[in-house]
C-alpha positions in Angstrom: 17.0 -14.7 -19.8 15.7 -11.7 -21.6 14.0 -10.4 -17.7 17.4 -11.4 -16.4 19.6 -9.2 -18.5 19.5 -6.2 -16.6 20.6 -7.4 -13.5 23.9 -9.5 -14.7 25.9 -6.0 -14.8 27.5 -5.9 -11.1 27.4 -2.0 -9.5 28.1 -3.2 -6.3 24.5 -3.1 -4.8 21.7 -5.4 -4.7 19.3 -2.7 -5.5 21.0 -1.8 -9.0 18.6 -4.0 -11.1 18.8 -0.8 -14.0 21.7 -0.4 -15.9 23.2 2.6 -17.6 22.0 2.6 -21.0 19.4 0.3 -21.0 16.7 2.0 -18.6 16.7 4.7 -15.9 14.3 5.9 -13.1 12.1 8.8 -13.3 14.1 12.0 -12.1 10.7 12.8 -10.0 11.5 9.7 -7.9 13.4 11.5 -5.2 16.5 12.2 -7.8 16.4 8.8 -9.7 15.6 6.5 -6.8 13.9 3.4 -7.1 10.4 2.9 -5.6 9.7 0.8 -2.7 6.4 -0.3 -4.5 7.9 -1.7 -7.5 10.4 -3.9 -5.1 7.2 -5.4 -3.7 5.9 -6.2 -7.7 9.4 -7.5 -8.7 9.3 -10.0 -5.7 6.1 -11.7 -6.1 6.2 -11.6 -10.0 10.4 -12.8 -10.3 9.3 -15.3 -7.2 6.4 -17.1 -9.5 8.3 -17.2 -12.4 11.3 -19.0 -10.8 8.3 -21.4 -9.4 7.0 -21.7 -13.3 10.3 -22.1 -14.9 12.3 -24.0 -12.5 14.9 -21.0 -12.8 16.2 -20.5 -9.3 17.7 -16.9 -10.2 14.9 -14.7 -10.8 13.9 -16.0 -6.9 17.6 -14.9 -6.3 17.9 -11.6 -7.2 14.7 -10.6 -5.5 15.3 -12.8 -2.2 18.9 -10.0 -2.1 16.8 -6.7 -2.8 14.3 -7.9 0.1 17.5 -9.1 2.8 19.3 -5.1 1.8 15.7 -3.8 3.0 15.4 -5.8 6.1 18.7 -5.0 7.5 18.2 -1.0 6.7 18.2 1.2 9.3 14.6 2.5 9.5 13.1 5.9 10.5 10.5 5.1 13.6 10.2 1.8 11.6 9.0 2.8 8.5 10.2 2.1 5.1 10.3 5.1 3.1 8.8 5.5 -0.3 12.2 6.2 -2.2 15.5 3.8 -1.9 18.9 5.2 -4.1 20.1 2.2 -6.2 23.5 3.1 -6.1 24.2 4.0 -2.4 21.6 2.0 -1.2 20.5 4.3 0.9 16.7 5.4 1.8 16.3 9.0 -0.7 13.7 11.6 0.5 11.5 10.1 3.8 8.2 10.4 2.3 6.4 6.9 3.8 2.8 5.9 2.3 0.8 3.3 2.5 -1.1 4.3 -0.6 0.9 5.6 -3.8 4.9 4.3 -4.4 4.3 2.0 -0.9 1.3 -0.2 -1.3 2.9 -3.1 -3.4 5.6 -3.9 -1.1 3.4 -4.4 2.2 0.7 -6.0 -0.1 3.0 -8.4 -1.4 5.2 -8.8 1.8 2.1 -10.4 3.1 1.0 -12.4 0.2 4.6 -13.6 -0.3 4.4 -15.6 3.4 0.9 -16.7 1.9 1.8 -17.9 -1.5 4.9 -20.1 0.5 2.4 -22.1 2.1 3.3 -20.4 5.0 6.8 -21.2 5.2 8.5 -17.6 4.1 9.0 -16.6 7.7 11.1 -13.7 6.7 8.4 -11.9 4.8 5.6 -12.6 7.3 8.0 -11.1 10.4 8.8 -7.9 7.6 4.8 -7.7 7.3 3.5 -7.9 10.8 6.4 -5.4 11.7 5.6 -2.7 9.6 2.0 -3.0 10.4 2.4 -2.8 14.0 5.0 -5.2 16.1 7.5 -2.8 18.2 10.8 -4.1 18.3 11.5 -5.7 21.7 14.3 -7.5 24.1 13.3 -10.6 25.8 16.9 -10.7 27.7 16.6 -7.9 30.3 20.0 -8.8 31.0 21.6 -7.7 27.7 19.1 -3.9 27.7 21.7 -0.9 27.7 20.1 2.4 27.8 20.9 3.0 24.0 18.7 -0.5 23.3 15.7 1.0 25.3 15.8 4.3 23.6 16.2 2.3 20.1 13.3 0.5 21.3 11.2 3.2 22.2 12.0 5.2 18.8 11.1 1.8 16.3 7.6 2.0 15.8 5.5 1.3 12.6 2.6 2.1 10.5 0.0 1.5 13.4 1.7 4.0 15.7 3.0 6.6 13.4 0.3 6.7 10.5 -2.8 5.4 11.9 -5.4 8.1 13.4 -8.3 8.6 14.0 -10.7 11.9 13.6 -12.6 13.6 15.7 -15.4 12.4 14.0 -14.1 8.5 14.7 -13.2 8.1 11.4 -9.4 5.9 11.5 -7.6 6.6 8.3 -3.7 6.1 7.2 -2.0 9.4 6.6 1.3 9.8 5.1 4.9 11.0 7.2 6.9 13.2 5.0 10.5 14.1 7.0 8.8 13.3 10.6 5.6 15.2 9.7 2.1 14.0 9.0 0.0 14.4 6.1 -3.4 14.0 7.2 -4.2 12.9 3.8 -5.2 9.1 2.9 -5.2 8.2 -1.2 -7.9 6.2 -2.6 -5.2 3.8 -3.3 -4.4 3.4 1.0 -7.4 1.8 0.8 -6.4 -1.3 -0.3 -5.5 -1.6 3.2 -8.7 -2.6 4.9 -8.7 -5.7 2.9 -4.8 -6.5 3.3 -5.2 -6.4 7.0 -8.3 -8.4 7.1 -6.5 -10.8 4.5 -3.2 -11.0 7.4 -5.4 -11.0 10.5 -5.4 -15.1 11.4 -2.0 -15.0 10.8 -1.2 -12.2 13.8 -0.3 -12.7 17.0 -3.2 -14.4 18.6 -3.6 -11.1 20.5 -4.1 -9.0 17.2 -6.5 -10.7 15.3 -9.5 -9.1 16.9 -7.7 -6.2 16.7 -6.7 -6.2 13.3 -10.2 -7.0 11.9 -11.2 -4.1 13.7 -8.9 -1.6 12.0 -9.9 -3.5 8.9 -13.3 -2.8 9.2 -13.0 0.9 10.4 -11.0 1.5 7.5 -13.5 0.3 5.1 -15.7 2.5 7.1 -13.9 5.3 6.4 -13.4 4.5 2.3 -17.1 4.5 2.2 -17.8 7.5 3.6 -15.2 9.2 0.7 -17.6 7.7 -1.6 -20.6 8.6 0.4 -19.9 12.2 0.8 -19.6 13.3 -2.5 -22.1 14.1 -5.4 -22.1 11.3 -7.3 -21.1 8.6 -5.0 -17.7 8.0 -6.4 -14.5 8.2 -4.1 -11.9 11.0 -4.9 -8.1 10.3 -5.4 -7.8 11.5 -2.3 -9.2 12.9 1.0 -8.3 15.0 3.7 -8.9 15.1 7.5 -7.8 19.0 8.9 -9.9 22.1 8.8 -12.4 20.6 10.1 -12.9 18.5 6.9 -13.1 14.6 6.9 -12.8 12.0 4.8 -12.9 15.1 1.5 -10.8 16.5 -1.1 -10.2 19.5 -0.6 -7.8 20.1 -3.5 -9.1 20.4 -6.8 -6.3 18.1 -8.4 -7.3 15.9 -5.8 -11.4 15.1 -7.0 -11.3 12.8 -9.7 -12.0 9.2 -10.1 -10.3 7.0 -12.3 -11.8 4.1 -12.1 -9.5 2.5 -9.3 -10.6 -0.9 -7.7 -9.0 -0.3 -3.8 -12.1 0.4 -2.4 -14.5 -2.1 -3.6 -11.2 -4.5 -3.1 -11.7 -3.9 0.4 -15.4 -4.6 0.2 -14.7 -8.0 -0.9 -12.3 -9.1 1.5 -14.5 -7.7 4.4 -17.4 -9.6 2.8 -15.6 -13.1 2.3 -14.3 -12.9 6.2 -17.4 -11.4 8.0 -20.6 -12.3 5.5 -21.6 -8.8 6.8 -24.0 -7.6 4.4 -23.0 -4.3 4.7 -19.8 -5.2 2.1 -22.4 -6.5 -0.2 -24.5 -2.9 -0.1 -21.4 -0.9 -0.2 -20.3 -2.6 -3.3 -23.8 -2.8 -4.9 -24.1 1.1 -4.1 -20.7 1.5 -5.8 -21.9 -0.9 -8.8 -24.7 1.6 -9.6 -22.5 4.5 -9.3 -20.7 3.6 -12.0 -22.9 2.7 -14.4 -24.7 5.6 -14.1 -22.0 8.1 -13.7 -19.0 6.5 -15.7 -20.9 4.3 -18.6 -20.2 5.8 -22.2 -20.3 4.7 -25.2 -17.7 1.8 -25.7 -17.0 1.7 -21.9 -16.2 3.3 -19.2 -14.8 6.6 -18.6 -12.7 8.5 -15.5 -14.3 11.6 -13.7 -12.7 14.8 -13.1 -14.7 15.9 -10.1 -17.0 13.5 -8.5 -18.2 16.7 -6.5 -19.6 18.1 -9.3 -23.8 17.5 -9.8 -23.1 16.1 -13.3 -19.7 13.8 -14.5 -17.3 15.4 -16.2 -15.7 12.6 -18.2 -11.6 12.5 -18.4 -12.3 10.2 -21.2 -10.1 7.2 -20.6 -10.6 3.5 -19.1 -7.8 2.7 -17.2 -6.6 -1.1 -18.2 -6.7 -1.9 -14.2 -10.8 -1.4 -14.7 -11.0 -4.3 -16.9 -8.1 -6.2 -14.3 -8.6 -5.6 -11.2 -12.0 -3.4 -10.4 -14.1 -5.5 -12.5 -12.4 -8.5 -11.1 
């Protein structure tokens, strides 16, 4: 009951799973909001355990944070990064697909999975963020303020999806109704996620989806190709005539992160294209040369540099996930 605790203390919202004087958020997070990645870990972790202990309330509290999400109002159909606890309301509208996002769509997805199939409510929440406009099959019941609602509700496909001029398609990030043509080492989970939801789409999308998938794969690659040691920065940009670059010097290290080669695998298991295989192994050697040190394996400060520059750490998701 320990996990539990927090949440017995009523505040009148859903999303208040942090009580006064036991926890808090981080005063960074859009003025102490909770993250809409964390929601996403929460569900598919407090989900499992109610499946492993036969306690239906951990499934409980999660199934109410993930109904006060669904019936928010939306900008253009995104979820924003930052949700207030309290007021349950949406804080600052910085959307990402990468950083303080990726969890929640990730695990939207592998929520429907894990349920056999049978959570419809998380695989509608998926497919709609990704792409699905909302619609009206009664023409009857339209009024002029339905048709401009349904004009407005787009998702991640139409607002942060683009696509360079060098045909590069990447996910950039909407902060207050403006793109950041930036996409995070850690958006590129995404290749593999949609590849992962693909047979599950409309049977309209699934071609299409695979598609995106692999042209965002594509696009991670060439991140890792186009630098100096062949190790993908934290981030890269695609303005100034600059793709698929950092172009910020806070934004050119490499910690070790596994999105990239996560997406190699996925694309490998549902197309046997050897490509994945190459991209991986090419990644494989990059690392040991680059980030090998004595007793393991070390972070890079600039992977544009013509000689590592070690930060000195090995993050514990090398050993979980990367590795894995």
């Amino acid at each position: 009951m320990s996990l539990l605790s927090p949440w017995l203390k009523a505040l009148g919202s859903d999303l208040e799973y942090i009580p006064s004087g036991v926890g808090r958020n981080w005063p960074w997070a859009s003025g102490g909001s909770s993250i809409l990645a964390e929601y996403g870990t929460l569900h598919l972790e407090f989900m499992h355990l109610s499946k492993l202990s036969g306690n239906p309330e951990f499934a409980q509290k999660v199934m109410n944070i993930r109904k006060v999400l669904n019936r928010l109002d939306k900008p253009q159909g995104l979820y924003p990064n930052y949700l207030n606890p309290n007021s349950g309301q949406w804080g600052q509208h910085h959307v990402s697909v990468g950083g303080l996002g990726d969890s929640f769509y990730e695990y939207l997805l592998k929520a429907w999975l894990m349920s056999d199939k049978t959570d419809e409510e998380a695989k509608k929440m998926y497919y709609d963020a990704l792409q699905v406009t909302h619609t009206h099959t009664h023409a009857a019941a339209i009024t002029y303020t339905d048709v401009i609602s349904s004009i407005r509700v787009k998702a991640i496909e139409t607002n942060l999806m683009r696509k360079s001029s060098g045909g590069l398609t990447y996910i950039a990030e909407w902060k207050g109704g403006l793109l950041e043509h930036k996409m995070g080492h850690l958006t590129c989970f995404a290749g593999g996620m949609i590849a992962l939801g693909a047979d599950g789409a409309p049977s309209d999308k699934t071609g299409h989806q695979m598609e995106q998938a692999a042209e965002i794969a594509r696009t991670c690659h060439e991140s890792y190709a186009r630098t100096s040691l062949k190790l993908g920065p934290e981030a890269f940009r695609f303005d100034g005539g600059v793709e698929a670059i950092a172009t910020r010097q806070n934004e050119k290290y490499f910690i070790l992160r596994p999105e990239v080669i996560e997406t190699y695998m996925y694309m490998w298991r549902f197309t046997h294209d050897p490509k994945y295989r190459e991209w991986g192994w090419e990644a494989v050697q990059a690392l040991e040369q680059h980030c090998r040190v004595e007793g393991g394996y070390s972070g890079i400060r600039d992977v544009y540099a013509s000689t590592p520059n070690h930060d000195d750490v090995q993050q514990s998701f090398y050993l979980a996930e990367t590795l894995k």
